[in-house]
Backbone as CSV, one residue per row, in Angstrom:
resi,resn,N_x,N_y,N_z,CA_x,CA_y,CA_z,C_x,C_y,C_z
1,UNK,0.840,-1.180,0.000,0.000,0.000,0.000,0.883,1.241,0.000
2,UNK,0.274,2.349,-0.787,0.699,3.770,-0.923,0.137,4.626,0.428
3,UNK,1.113,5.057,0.975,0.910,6.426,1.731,0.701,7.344,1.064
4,UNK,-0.728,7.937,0.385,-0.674,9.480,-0.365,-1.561,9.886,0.541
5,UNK,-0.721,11.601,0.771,-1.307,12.331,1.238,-2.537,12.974,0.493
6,UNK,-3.488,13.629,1.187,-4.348,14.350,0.853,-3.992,16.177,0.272
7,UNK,-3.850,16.437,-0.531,-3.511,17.582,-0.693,-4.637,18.786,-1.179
8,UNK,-5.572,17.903,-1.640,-6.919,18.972,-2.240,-8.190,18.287,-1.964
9,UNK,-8.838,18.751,-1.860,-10.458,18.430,-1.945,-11.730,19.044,-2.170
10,UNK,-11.960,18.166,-3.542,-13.232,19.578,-4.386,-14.379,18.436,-4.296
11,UNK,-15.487,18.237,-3.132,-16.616,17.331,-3.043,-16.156,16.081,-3.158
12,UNK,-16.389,14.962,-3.921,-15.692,13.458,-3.883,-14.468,13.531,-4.395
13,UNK,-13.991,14.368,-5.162,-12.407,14.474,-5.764,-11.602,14.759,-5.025
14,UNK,-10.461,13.362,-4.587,-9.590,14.082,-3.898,-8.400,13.951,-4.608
15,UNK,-7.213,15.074,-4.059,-6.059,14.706,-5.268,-5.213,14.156,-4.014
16,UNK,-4.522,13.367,-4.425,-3.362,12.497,-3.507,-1.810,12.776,-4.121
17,UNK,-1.056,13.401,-2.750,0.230,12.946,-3.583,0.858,11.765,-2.953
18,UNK,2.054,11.412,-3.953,3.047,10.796,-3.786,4.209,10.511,-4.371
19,UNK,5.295,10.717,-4.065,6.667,10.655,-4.057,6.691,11.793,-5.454
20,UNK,6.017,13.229,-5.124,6.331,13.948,-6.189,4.548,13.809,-7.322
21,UNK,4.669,12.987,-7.406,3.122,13.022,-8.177,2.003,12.714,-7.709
22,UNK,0.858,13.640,-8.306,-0.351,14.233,-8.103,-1.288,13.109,-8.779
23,UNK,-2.437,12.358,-7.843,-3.744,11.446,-8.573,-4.553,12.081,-8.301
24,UNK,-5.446,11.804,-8.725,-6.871,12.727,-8.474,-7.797,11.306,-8.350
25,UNK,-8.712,11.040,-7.219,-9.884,9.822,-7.034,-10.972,10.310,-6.903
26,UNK,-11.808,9.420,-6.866,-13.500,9.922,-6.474,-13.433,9.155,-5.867
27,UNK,-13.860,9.695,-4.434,-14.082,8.805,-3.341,-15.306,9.071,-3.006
28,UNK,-16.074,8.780,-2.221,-17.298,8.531,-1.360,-16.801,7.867,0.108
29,UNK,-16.806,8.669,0.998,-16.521,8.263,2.350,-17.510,7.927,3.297
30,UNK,-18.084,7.029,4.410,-19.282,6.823,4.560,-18.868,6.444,6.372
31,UNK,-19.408,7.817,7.225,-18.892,7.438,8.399,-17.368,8.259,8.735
32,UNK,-16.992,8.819,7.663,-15.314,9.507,8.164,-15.308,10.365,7.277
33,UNK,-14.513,11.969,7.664,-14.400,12.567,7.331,-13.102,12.730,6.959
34,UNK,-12.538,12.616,5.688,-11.330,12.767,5.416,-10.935,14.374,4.395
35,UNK,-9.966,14.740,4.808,-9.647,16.270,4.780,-8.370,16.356,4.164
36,UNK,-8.149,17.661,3.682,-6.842,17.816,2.988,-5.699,17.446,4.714
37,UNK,-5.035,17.323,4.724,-3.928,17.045,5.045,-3.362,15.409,6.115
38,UNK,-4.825,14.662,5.868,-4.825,13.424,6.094,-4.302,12.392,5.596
39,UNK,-3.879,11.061,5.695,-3.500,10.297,4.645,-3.747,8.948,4.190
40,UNK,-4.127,8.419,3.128,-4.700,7.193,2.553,-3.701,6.692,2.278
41,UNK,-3.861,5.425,2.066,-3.099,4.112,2.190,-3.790,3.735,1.272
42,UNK,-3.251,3.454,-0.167,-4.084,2.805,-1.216,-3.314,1.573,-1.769
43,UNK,-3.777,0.898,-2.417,-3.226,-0.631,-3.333,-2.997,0.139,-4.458
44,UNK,-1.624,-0.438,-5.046,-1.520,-0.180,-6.151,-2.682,0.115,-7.177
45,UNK,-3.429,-0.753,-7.293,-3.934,-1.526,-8.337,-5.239,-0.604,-8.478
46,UNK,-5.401,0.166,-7.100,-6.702,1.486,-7.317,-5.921,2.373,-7.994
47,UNK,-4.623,2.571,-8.115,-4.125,3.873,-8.403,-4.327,3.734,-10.266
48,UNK,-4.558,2.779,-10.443,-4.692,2.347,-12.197,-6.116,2.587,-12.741
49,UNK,-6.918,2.696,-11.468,-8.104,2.301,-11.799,-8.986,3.975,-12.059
50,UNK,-10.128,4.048,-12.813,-10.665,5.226,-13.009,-11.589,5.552,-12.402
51,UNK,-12.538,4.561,-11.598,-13.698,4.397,-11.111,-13.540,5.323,-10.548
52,UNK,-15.096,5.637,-9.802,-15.633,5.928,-8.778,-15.616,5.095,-7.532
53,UNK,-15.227,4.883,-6.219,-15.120,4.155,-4.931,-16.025,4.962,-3.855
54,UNK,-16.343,3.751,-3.143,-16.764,4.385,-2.197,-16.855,3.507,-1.152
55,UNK,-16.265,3.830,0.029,-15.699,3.227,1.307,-16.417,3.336,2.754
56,UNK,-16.448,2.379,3.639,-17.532,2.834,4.845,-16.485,1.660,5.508
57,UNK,-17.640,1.717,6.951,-16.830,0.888,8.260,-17.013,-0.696,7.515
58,UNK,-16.046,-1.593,8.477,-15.318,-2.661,7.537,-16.880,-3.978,7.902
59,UNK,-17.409,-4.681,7.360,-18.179,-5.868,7.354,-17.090,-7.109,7.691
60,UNK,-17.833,-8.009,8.373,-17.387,-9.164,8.460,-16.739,-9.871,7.267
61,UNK,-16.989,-10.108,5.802,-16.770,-10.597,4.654,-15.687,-9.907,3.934
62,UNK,-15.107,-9.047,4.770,-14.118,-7.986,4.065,-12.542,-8.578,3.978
63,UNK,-12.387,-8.540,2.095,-10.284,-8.907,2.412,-10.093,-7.749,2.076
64,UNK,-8.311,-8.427,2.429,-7.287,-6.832,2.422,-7.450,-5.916,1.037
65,UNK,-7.825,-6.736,0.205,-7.986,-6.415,-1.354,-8.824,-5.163,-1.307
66,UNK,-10.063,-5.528,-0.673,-11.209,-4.341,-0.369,-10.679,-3.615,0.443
67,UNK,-9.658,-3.487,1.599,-9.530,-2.365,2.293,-8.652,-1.571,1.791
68,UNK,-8.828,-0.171,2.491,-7.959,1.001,2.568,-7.908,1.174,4.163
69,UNK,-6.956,2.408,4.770,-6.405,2.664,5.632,-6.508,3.998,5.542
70,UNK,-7.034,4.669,6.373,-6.796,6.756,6.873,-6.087,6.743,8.399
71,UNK,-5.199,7.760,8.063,-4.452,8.065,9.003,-4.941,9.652,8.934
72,UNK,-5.726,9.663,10.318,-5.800,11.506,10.719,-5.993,11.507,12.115
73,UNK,-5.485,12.427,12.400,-5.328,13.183,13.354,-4.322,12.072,14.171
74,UNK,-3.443,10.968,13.996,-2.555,10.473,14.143,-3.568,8.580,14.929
75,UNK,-5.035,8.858,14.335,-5.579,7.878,14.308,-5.849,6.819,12.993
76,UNK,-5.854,5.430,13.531,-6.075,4.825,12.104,-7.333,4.081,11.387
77,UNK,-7.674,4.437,10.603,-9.301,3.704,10.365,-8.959,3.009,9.101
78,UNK,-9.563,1.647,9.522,-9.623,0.774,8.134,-11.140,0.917,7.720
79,UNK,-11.335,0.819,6.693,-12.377,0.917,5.927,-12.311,-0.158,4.357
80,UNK,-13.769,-0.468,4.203,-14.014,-1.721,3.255,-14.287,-1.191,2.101
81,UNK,-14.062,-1.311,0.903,-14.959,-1.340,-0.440,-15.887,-1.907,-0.238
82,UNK,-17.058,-0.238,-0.583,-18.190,-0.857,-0.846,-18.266,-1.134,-3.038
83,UNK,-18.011,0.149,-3.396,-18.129,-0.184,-5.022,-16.995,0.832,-5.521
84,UNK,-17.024,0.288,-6.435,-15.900,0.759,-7.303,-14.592,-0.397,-7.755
């Protein structure tokens, strides 16, 4: 997983950096408020992807595949794919 920070946020678009370069996602957050200067923990394999996501507290049926990770305020929340 990628540590990108949060650097912008225009409604579900957030832009993430890392190591120098800028992504832009659509997220949907459900239950957490994530803010510019927070940070996601993503899988490669979202960073390829174009979709739309959208993430909430974790279900019993949940793999690592479906999760992400926020780090704010020096707390950590895992959270599940719901779609995308």
């Amino acid at each position: 997983m990628k540590k990108m920070k949060v650097v912008k946020k225009e409604g579900y678009d957030y832009t993430l950096e890392f190591e120098g370069k800028e992504y832009i996602k659509n997220i949907e957050f459900y239950d957490v408020d994530v803010e510019v200067g927070d940070y996601i923990f993503l899988n490669d394999n979202m960073l390829n992807e174009k979709n739309m996501f959208t993430y909430g507290p974790v279900k019993k049926d949940a793999t690592i595949e479906d999760a992400i990770k926020i780090v704010k305020d020096d707390k950590e929340i895992i959270l599940q794919r719901y779609y995308g």
